[in-house]
N, C-alpha and C positions, 0 to 999 in steps of 0.2 A: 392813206397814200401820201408819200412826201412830195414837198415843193421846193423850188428855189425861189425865191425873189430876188431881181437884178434892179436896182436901183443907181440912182446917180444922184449924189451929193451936192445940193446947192449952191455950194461956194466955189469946187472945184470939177465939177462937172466930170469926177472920179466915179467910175462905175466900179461897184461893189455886189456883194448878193450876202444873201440870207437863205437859212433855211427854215424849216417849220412841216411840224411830223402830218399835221390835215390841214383839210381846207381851211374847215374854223380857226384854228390856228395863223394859218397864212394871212385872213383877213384881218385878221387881230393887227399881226406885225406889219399890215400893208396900211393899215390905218394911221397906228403909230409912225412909221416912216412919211406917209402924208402930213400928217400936223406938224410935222417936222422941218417942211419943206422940202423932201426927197422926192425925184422924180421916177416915178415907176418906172422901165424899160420894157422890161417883161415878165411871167411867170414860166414857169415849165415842172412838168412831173414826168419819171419815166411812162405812166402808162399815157397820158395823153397829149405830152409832147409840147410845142410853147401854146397857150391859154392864154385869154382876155380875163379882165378884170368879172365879166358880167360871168364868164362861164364859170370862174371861180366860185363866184355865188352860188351858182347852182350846184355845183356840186358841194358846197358847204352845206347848204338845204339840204341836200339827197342824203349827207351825212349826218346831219341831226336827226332828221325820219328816220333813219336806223338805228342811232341810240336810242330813240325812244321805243321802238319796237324793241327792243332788246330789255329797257328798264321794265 
């Protein structure tokens, strides 16, 4: 399921987004944009609409459990 990540830029308080094709993925780049000093805004996917950081998690989890039942 894709994301968007909206973020804002530290210096100029320019909101920007990102994408990212899963969840895994999305934490990846929300981690990256964090050590960066970007400030998260929001997430959003079409199927579940804007999302917290923690639900992200979970369903990154839910996504891994399904690779691995598939490996």
């Amino acid at each position: 399921m894709p994301y968007t990540i909206v973020f804002a830029t530290s210096h100029t308080e320019r909101v920007s987004g990102t994408d990212a094709k899963t969840a895994l993925e999305a934490l990846t780049t929300i981690d990256t944009l964090q050590r960066g000093g970007e400030e998260i805004k929001y997430i959003t996917s079409p199927q579940e609409g804007q999302i917290g950081l923690e639900m992200l998690r979970v369903l990154a989890r839910e996504e891994q459990e399904e690779l691995q039942t598939i490996a």
